[in-house]
N, C-alpha and C positions, 0 to 999 in steps of 0.2 A: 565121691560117686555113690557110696550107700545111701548117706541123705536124700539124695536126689532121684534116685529110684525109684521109690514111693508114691511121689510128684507125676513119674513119666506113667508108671503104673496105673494110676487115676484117669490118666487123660486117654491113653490107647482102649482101655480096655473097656470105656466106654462108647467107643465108633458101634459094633454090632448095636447097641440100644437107641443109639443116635441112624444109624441107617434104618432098620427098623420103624423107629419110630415115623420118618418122613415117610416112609413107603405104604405106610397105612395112611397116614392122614391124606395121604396124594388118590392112595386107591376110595376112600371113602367120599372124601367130594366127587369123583368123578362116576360114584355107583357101582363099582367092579363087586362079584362075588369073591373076591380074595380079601379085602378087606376084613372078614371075621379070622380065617385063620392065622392073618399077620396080628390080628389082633392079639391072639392067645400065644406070640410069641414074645410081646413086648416085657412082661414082669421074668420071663424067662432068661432074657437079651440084660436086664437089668442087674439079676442077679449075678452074672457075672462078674462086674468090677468089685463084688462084696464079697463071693467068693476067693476073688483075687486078690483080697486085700485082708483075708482072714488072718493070716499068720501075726501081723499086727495089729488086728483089732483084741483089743484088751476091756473091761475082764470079759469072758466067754458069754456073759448076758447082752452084752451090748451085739454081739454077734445073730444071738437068737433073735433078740428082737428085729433088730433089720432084714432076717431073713424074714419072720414072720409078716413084718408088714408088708412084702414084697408077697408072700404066698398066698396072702386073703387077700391082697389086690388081685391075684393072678385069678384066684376062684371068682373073686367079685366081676371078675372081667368075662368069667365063661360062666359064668350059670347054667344059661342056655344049651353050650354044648353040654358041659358038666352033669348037669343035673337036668335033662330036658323035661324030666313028668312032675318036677316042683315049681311053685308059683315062684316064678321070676324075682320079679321087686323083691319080697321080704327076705329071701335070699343075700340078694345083691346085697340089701343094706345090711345085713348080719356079717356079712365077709367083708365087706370093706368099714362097717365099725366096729371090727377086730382089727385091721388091720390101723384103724385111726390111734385106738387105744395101744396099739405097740407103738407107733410114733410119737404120741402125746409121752409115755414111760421114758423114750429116747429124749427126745426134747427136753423134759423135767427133770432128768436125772441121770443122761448119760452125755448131754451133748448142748448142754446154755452153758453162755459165757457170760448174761446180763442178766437183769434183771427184766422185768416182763415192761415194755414201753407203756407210758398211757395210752399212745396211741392204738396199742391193740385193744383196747373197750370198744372199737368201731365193731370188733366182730360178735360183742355182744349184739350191738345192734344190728348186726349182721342176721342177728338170730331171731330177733324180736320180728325185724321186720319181712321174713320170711314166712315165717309161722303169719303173720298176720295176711299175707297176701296170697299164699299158698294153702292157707289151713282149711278154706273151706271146699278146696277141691281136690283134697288127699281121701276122704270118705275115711274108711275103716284103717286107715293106715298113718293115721294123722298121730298117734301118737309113738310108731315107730319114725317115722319121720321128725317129729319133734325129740326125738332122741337122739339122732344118727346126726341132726342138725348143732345139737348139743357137742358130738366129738367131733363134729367136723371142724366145728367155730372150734374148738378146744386145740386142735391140733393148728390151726392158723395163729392160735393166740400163742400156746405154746413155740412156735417155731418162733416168733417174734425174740428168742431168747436166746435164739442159735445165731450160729455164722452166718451172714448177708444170704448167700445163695442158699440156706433153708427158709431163711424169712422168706425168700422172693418167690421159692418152689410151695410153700404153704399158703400164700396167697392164691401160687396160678391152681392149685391142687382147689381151693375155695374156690375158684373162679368157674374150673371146670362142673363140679358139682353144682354149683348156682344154675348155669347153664340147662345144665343135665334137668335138674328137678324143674325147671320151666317147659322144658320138652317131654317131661312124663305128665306134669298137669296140667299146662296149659300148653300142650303142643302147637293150637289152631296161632299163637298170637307169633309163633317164629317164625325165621326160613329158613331154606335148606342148610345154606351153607352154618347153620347153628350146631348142625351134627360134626361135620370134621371140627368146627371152632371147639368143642366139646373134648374131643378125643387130644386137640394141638395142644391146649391149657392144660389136658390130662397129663399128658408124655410128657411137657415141661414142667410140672410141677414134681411127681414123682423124680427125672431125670436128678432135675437142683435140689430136692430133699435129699438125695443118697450122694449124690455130687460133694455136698456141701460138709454130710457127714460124714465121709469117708477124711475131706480135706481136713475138719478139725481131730479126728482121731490120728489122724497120720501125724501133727501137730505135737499132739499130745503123747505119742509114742516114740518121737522121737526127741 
């Protein structure tokens, strides 16, 4: 029964971040003003099952990190409310390429079990071909952007080294951003429903990165 507690522990105690999660994405296509404040609950609802799973997360760094990337998500998520008389964007990207850079630490050195596939050089070009299509409608911001696009790919590269359901959550984590940075510079060429798609690819990619690493530590702890 000790064994398997663990296991049961993972899976319950991430319903709040899974309810959460749907309730935003539902209230955001549909335009409700509650959609920001469920927003600023999601890295909150997340932390949870890592809090709940501290007692066996071994050694105490791998602890900080996961909360850390969970925290600069959470900032990266409220700016706005956070910080309302700071310019947005550079913000954003500053707390969520802190929070890249604790996953890529996690990834590299607390949580791969392979080696890095070829197949993840797709995210170099991932990068290549951003900067080239988006560069010239970034203005002044083009090279924090080609920065934050640097740990973004890093952190999809690097999960390609973890358990399945990080690889899968660091893709949708890419996926989401991709997204994202199409609707900050070239908003005119999406539609609406690009915004909940944004937040849905969010909340799963995050979800299966801590999903994923909780399930190999628990592995490994026991």
């Amino acid at each position: 029964m000790q064994r398997r507690a663990p296991s049961s522990l993972i899976a319950w105690t991430f319903l709040p971040y899974v309810a959460v999660s749907v309730l935003h994405v539902i209230l955001l296509a549909v335009g409700s003003p509650l959609a920001g404040p469920t927003k600023l609950l999601l890295m909150p609802m997340l932390a949870v099952p890592v809090l709940a799973a501290a007692r066996w997360i071994k050694p105490l760094m791998t602890l900080v990190l996961l909360l850390a990337a969970v925290l600069f998500s959470w900032l990266g998520d409220g700016v706005g409310a956070f910080f309302p008389a700071a310019p947005e964007l550079p913000l954003m990207l500053l707390f969520f390429g802190i929070a890249h850079v604790a996953y890529i630490l996690l990834f590299a050195r607390r949580l791969s079990v392979r080696r890095m596939p070829r197949w993840a050089l797709i995210y170099a070009l991932w990068w290549v071909a951003m900067i080239a299509v988006l560069g010239p409608h970034t203005g002044g911001l083009l090279i924090a952007v080609a920065l934050y696009g640097l740990v973004l790919g890093g952190t999809a590269a690097f999960s390609a080294r973890c358990h399945p359901l990080v690889a899968v959550g660091g893709a949708f984590f890419l996926a989401s951003d991709t997204l994202l940075a199409f609707r900050l510079f070239l908003a005119d060429g999406l539609p609406a429903w690009s915004s909940p798609a944004v937040m849905l690819t969010y909340t799963l990619g995050q979800g299966l990165i801590i999903a994923g690493a909780l399930v190999t530590l628990r592995k490994r702890a026991s």
